[in-house]
C-alpha positions as CSV (number, residue, x, y, z in Angstrom):
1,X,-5.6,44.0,57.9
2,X,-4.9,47.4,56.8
3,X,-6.2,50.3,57.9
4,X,-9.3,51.8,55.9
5,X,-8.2,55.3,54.1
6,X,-11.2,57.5,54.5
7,X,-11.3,61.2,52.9
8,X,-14.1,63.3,54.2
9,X,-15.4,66.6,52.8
10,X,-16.5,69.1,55.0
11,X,-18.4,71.4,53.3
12,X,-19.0,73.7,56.1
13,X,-21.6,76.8,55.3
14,X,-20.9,76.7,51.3
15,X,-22.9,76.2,48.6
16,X,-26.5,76.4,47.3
17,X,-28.9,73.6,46.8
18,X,-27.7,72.9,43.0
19,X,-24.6,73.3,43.2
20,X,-24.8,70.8,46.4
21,X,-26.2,68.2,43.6
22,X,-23.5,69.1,40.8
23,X,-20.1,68.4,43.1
24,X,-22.0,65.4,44.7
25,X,-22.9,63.9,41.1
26,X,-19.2,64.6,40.1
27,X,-17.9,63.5,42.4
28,X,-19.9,60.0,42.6
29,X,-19.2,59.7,38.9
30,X,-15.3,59.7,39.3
31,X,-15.6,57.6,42.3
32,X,-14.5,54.3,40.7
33,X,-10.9,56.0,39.8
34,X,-10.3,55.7,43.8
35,X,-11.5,52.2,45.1
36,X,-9.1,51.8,47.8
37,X,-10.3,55.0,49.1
38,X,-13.5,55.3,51.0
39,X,-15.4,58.9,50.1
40,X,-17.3,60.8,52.5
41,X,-19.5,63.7,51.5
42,X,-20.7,66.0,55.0
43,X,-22.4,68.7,52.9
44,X,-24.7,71.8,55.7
45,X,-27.4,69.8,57.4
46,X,-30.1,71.6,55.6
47,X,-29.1,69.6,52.4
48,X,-28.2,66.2,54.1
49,X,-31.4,65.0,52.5
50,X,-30.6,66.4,49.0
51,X,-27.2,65.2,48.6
52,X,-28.2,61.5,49.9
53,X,-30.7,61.4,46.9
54,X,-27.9,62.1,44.9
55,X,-26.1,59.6,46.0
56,X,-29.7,57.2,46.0
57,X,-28.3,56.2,49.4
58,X,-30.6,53.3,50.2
59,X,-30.9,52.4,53.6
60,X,-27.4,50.4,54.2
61,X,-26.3,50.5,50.5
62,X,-25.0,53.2,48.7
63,X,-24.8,52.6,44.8
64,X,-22.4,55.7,44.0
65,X,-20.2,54.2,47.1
66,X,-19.9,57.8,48.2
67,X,-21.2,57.7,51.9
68,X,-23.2,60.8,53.9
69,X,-22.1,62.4,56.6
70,X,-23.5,65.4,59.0
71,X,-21.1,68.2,60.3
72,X,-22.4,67.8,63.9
73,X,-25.4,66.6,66.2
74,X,-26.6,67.0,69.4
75,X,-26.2,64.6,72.0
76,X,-29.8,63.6,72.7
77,X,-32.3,61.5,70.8
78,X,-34.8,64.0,70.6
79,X,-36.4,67.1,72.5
80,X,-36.8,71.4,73.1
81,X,-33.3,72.2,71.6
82,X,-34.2,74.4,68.9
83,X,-31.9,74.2,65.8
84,X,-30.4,71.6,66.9
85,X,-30.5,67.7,64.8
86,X,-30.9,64.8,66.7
87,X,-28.5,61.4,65.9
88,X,-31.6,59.4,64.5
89,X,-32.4,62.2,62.0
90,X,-28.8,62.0,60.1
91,X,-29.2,57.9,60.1
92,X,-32.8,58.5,58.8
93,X,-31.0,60.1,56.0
94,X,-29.2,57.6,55.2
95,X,-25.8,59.2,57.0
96,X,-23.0,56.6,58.0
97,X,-20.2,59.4,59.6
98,X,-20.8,62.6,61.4
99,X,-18.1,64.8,62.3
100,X,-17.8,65.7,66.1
101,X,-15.6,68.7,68.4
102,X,-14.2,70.0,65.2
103,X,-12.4,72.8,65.9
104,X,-14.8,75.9,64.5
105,X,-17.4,74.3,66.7
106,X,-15.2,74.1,69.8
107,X,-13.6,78.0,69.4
108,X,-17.0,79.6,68.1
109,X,-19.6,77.5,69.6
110,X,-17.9,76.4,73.2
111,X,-17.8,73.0,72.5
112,X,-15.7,70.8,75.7
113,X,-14.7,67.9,75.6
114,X,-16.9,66.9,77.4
115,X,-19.8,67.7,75.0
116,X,-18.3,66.1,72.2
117,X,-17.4,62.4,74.5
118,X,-21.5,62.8,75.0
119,X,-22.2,63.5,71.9
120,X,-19.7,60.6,70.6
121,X,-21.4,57.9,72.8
122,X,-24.6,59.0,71.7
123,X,-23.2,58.7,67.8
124,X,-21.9,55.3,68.3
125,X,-25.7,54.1,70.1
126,X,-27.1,55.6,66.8
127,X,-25.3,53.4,64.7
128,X,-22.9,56.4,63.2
129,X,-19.1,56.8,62.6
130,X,-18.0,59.4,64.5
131,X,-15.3,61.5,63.3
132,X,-13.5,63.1,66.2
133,X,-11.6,66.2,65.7
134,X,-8.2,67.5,67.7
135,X,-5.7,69.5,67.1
136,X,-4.1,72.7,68.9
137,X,-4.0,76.7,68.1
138,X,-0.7,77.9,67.1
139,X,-0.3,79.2,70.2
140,X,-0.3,76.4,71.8
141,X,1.9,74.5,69.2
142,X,4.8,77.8,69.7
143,X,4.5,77.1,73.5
144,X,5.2,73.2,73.2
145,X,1.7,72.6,74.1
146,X,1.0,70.5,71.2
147,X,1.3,66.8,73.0
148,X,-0.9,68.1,76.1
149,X,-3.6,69.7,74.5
150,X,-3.7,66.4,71.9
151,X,-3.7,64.5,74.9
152,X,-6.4,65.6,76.9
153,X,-8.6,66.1,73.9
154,X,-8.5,62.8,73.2
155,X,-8.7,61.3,76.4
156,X,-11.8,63.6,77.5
157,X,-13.5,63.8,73.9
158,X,-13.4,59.1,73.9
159,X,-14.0,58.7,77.7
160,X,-15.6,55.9,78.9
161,X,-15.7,54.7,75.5
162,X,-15.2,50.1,75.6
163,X,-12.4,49.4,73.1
164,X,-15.1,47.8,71.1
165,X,-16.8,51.6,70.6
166,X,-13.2,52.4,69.8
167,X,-12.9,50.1,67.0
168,X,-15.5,52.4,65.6
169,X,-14.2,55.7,65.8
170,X,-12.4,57.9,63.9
171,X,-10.0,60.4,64.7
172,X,-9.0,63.8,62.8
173,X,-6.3,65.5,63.4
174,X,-6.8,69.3,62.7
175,X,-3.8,71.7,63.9
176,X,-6.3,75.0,63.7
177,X,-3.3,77.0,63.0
178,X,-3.5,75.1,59.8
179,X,-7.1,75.4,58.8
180,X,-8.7,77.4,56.4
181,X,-5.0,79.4,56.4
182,X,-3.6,78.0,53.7
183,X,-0.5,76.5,56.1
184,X,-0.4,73.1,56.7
185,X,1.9,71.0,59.3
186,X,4.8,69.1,57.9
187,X,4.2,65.4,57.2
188,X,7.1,64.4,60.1
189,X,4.8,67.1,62.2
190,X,1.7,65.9,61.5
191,X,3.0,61.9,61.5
192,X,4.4,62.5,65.0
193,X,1.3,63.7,66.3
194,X,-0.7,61.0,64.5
195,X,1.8,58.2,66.3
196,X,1.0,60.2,69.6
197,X,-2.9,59.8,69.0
198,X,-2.3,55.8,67.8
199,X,-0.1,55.6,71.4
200,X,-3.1,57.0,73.6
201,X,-5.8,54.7,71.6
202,X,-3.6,51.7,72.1
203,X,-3.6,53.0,76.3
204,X,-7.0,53.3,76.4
205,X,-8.0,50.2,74.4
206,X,-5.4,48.0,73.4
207,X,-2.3,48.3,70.7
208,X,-4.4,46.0,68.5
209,X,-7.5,48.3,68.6
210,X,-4.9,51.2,67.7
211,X,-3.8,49.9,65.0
212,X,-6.6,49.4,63.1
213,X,-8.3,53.0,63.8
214,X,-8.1,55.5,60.7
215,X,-6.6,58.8,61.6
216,X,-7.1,61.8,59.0
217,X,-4.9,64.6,58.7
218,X,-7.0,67.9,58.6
219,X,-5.6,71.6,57.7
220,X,-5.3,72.9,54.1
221,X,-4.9,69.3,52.6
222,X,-4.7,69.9,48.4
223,X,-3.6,67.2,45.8
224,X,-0.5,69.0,45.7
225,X,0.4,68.6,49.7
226,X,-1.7,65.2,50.0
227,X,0.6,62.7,48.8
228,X,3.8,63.5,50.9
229,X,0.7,63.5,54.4
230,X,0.0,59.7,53.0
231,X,3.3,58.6,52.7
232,X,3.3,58.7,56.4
233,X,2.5,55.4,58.4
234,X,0.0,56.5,61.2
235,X,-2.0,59.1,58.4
236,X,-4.9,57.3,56.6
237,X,-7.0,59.5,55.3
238,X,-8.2,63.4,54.9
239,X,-10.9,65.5,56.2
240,X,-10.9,68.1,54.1
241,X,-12.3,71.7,54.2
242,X,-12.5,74.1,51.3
243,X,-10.6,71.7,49.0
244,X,-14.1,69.2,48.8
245,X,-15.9,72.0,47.2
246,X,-14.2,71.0,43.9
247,X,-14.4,67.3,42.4
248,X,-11.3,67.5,40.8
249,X,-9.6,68.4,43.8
250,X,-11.0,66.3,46.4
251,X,-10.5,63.3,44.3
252,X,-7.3,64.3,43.7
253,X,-6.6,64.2,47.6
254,X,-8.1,60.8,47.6
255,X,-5.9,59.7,44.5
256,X,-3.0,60.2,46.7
257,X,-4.4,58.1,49.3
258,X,-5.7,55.1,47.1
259,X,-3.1,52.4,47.6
């Protein structure tokens, strides 16, 4: 069976409450151009409720078949943690994904991989689609660090994780050298580290689990630089950052994806 492409925007800290609605709407309305393709919209928590009312996301079902996601969630069901939004707040939403460890939130908020493997586990008991986020700093990639830092992140941020919570997850690979810079890795650079990520799923599961996993490519994806990431085997799918605040754009990145 093949793999299922998934493009994700992350919205980050962008946009107002309308214009939330318009790029969800236009998006949803061009969403039968990319059927092969399944389209994830993670728009700032405080509008989670807004854009799945665009969407009239109806408990399991979404008519548009654009799905909700949250940009991140604490680990625990509920409790003192000011700020923070609990797992069963995003499904009460009607959210299916929420992204986890991405690399803002691991460089500006201290985020370990330890605290994203929690708050994984506790995704996966909510009944959400984590999408977990790796990559290295340039630094790291220009002192032949990449396959290490990959490595552990990986292995710490899925620990203790059966192969069927495995089956579940979903990986992004984000190089931060190439985010929000405008730079983006090669498609043999990027492939190679996605067949290094399919390698250390198929360790800690099994190769048959690994193959079916969707890995995104994350870092300055455009329609112009999407198609050539796709052609690559192990690369199914997008999470894209400043590129998903435009409806022509991300479904262009999805186009490229929609085999």
């Amino acid at each position: 069976m093949a793999r299922q492409k998934i493009v994700a925007g992350n919205w980050k800290m962008n946009l107002d409450r309308a214009a939330a609605v318009a790029l969800t709407e236009g998006v949803a309305a061009r969403r039968s151009e990319v059927p092969g393709v399944e389209l994830v919209l993670c728009p700032p928590s405080l509008y989670v409720g807004t854009v799945g009312t665009a969407l009239k996301l109806a408990g399991d079902t979404s008519p548009s078949g654009v799905w909700l996601g949250g940009q991140n969630m604490h680990d625990k069901p509920s409790g003192a943690f000011t700020g923070e939004v609990a797992p069963a707040m995003l499904t009460d939403m009607g959210c299916r994904y929420v992204i986890l460890g991405h690399s803002e939130r691991r460089t500006l908020f201290g985020e370990t991989d330890a605290i994203v493997n929690a708050k994984a586990k506790a995704a996966l008991a909510a009944g959400l689609v984590p999408i977990v986020c790796v990559g290295e700093t340039l630094e790291e990639r220009e002192a032949g660090k990449t396959q290490t830092v990959v490595t552990a992140q990986v292995r710490g941020s899925l620990a203790g994780l059966s192969p069927e919570d495995l089956a579940k997850v979903v990986i992004a690979y984000e190089p931060v050298w190439a985010i929000g810079t405008g730079k983006v890795a090669t498609p043999e650079q990027a492939q190679e580290v996605h067949a290094l990520i399919r390698s250390l799923l198929a360790n800690l599961a099994s190769p048959a689990v690994a193959a079916d996993v969707t890995i995104q490519y994350g870092g300055s994806v455009k329609p112009d630089n999407a198609a050539s990431l796709a052609a690559q085997p192990d690369i199914d799918g997008a999470l894209v950052g400043g590129a998903s605040l435009k409806a022509a754009d991300f479904l262009g990145i999805a186009a490229a994806f929609n085999s």
